[in-house]
DRENDO-1510 file (C-alpha; in Angstrom, 1 decimal, always signed):
<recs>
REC; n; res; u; v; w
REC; 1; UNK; +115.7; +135.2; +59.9 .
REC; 2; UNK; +116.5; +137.1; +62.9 .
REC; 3; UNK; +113.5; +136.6; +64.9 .
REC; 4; UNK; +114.0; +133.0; +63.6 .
REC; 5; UNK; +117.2; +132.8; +65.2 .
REC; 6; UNK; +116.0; +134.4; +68.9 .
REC; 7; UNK; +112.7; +132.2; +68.7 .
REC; 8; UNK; +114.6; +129.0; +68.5 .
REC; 9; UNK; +117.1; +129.9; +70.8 .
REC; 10; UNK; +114.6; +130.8; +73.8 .
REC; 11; UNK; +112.6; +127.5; +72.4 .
REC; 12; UNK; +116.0; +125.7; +73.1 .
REC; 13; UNK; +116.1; +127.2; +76.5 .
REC; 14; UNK; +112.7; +126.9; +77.8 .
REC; 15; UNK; +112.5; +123.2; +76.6 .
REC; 16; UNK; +115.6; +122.3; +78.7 .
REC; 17; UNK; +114.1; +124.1; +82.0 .
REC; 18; UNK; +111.0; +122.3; +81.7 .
REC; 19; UNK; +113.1; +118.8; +81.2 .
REC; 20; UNK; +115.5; +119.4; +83.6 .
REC; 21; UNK; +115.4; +117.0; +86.3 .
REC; 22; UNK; +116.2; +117.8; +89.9 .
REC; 23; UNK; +117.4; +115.4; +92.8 .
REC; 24; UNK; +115.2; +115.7; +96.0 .
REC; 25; UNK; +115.5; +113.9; +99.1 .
REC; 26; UNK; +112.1; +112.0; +100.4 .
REC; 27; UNK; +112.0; +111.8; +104.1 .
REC; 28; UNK; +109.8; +109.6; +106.0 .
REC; 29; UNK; +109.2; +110.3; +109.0 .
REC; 30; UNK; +107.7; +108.9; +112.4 .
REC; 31; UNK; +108.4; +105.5; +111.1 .
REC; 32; UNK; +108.1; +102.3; +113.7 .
REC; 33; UNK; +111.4; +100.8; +113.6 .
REC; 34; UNK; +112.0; +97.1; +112.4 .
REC; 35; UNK; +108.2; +96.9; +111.9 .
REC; 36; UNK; +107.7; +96.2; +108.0 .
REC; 37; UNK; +108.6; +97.9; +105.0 .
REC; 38; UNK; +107.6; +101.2; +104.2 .
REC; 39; UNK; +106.2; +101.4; +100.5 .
REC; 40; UNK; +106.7; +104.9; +98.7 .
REC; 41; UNK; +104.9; +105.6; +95.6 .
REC; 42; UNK; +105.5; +109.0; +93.9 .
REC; 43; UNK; +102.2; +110.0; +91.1 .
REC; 44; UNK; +102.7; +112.7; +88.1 .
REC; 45; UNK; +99.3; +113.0; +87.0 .
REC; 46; UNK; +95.8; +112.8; +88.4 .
REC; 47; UNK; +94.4; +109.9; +86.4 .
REC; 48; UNK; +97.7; +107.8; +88.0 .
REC; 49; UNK; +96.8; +109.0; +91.7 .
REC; 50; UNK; +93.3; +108.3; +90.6 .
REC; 51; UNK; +93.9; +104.0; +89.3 .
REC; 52; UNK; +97.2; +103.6; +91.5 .
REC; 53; UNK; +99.4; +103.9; +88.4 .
REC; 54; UNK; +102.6; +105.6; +89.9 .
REC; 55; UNK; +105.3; +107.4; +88.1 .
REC; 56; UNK; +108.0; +106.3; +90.9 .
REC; 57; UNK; +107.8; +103.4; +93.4 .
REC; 58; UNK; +110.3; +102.3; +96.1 .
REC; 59; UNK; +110.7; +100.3; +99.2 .
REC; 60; UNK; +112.4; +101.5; +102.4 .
REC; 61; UNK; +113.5; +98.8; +105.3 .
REC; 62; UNK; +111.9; +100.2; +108.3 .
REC; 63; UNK; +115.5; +100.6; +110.3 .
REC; 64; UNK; +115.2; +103.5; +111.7 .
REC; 65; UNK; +112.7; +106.1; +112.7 .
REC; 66; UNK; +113.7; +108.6; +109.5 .
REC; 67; UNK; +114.2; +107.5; +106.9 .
REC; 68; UNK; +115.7; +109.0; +103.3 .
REC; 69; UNK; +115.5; +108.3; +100.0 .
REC; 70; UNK; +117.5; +110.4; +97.2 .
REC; 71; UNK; +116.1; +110.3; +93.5 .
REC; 72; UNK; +116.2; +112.6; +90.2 .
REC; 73; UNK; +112.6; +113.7; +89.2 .
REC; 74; UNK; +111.6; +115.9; +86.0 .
REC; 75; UNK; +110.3; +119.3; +87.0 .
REC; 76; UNK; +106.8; +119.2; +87.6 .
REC; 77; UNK; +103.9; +118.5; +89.9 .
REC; 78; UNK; +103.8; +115.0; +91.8 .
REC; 79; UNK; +102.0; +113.7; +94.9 .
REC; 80; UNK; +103.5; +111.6; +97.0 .
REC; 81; UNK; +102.6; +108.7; +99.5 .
REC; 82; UNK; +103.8; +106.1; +101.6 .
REC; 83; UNK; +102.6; +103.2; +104.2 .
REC; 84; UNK; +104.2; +101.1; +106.4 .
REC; 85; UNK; +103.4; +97.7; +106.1 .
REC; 86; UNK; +103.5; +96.3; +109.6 .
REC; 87; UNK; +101.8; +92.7; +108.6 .
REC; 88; UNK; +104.0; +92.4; +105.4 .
REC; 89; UNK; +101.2; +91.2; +102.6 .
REC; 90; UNK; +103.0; +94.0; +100.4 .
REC; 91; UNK; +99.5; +96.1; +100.6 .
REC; 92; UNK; +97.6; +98.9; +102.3 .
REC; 93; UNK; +94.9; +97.2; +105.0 .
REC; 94; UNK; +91.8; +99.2; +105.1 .
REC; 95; UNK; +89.4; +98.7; +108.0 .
REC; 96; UNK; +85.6; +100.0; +108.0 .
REC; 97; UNK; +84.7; +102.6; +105.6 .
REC; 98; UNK; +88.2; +102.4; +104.2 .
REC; 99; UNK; +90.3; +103.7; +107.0 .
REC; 100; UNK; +93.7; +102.6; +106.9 .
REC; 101; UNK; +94.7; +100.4; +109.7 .
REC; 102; UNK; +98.3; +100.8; +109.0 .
REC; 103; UNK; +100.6; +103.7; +109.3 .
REC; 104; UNK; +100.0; +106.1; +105.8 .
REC; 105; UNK; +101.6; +109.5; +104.9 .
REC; 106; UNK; +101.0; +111.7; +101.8 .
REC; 107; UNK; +101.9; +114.9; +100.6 .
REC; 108; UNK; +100.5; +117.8; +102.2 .
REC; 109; UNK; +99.2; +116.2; +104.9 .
REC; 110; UNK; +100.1; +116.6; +108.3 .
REC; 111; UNK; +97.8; +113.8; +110.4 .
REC; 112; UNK; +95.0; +116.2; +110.9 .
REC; 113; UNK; +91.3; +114.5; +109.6 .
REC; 114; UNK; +91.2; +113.0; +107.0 .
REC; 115; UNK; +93.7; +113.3; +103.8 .
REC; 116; UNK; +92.3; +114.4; +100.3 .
REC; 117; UNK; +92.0; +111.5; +97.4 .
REC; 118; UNK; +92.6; +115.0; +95.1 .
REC; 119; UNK; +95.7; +115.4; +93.5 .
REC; 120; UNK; +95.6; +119.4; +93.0 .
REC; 121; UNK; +95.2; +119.5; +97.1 .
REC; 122; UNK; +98.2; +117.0; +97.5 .
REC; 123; UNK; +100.5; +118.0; +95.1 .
REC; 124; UNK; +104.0; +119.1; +95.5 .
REC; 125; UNK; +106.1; +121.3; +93.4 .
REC; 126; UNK; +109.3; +120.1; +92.0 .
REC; 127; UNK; +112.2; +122.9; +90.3 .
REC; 128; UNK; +115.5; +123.5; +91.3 .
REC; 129; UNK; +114.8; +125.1; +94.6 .
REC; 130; UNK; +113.7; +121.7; +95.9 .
REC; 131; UNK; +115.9; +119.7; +98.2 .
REC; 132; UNK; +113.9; +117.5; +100.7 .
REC; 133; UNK; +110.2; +116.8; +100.9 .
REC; 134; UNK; +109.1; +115.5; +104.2 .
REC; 135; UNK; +106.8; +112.9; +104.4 .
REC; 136; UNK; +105.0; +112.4; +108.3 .
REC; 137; UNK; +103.6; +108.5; +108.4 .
REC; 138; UNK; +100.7; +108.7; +110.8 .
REC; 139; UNK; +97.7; +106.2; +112.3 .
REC; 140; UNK; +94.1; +106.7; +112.0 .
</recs>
């Protein structure tokens, strides 16, 4: 009965640390002010990065060249990406072989070549030691 006891005690207590949620702050970054909306979309699992099936969406007006965004996420692993849509159609415009004409930004990217469509090589970690993740938006 003991063991009972301590078992579903330390259940009780894991199963709250892995439900907890955490506020972050996203921060965009190198935005072009007053030049369309910047659309974030936040992904918990690879098979939503995959289809474009986010956990989290927003929108940002584009009024100033940082921007923030606080939210509560659920401990876990995410990825994380924005555009700015500078022709306001509400979509990503690709150009030849799929590069992006407008400005993008993802997690774990930094603007150097070109960013990963994996989501173990984008994804983030989010506990209780996380305060702001710092997105860069950047042109191809």
């Amino acid at each position: 009965m003991k063991k009972f006891i301590v078992s579903l005690f330390l259940g009780c207590i894991l199963t709250g640390y892995c439900f907890s949620q955490t506020v972050i702050t996203v921060e965009i970054t190198n935005v072009v002010v007053n030049d369309g909306i910047v659309y974030v979309d936040i992904f918990s699992t690879a098979d939503g990065f995959r289809n474009g099936n986010p956990y989290v969406s927003f929108q940002l007006q584009s009024n100033s060249a940082i921007l923030t965004h606080e939210l509560s996420l659920l401990n876990g692993e995410y990825v994380i990406t924005a555009y700015q849509d500078a022709n306001n159609n509400q979509r990503l415009d690709n150009g030849l072989f799929g590069i992006p004409k407008e400005l993008v930004g993802l997690s774990n990217y930094f603007g150097r070549g070109n960013p990963s469509k994996n989501f173990d090589r984008q994804k983030i970690l989010v506990n209780n030691s996380t305060g702001t993740i710092t997105i860069g938006l950047y042109k191809f």
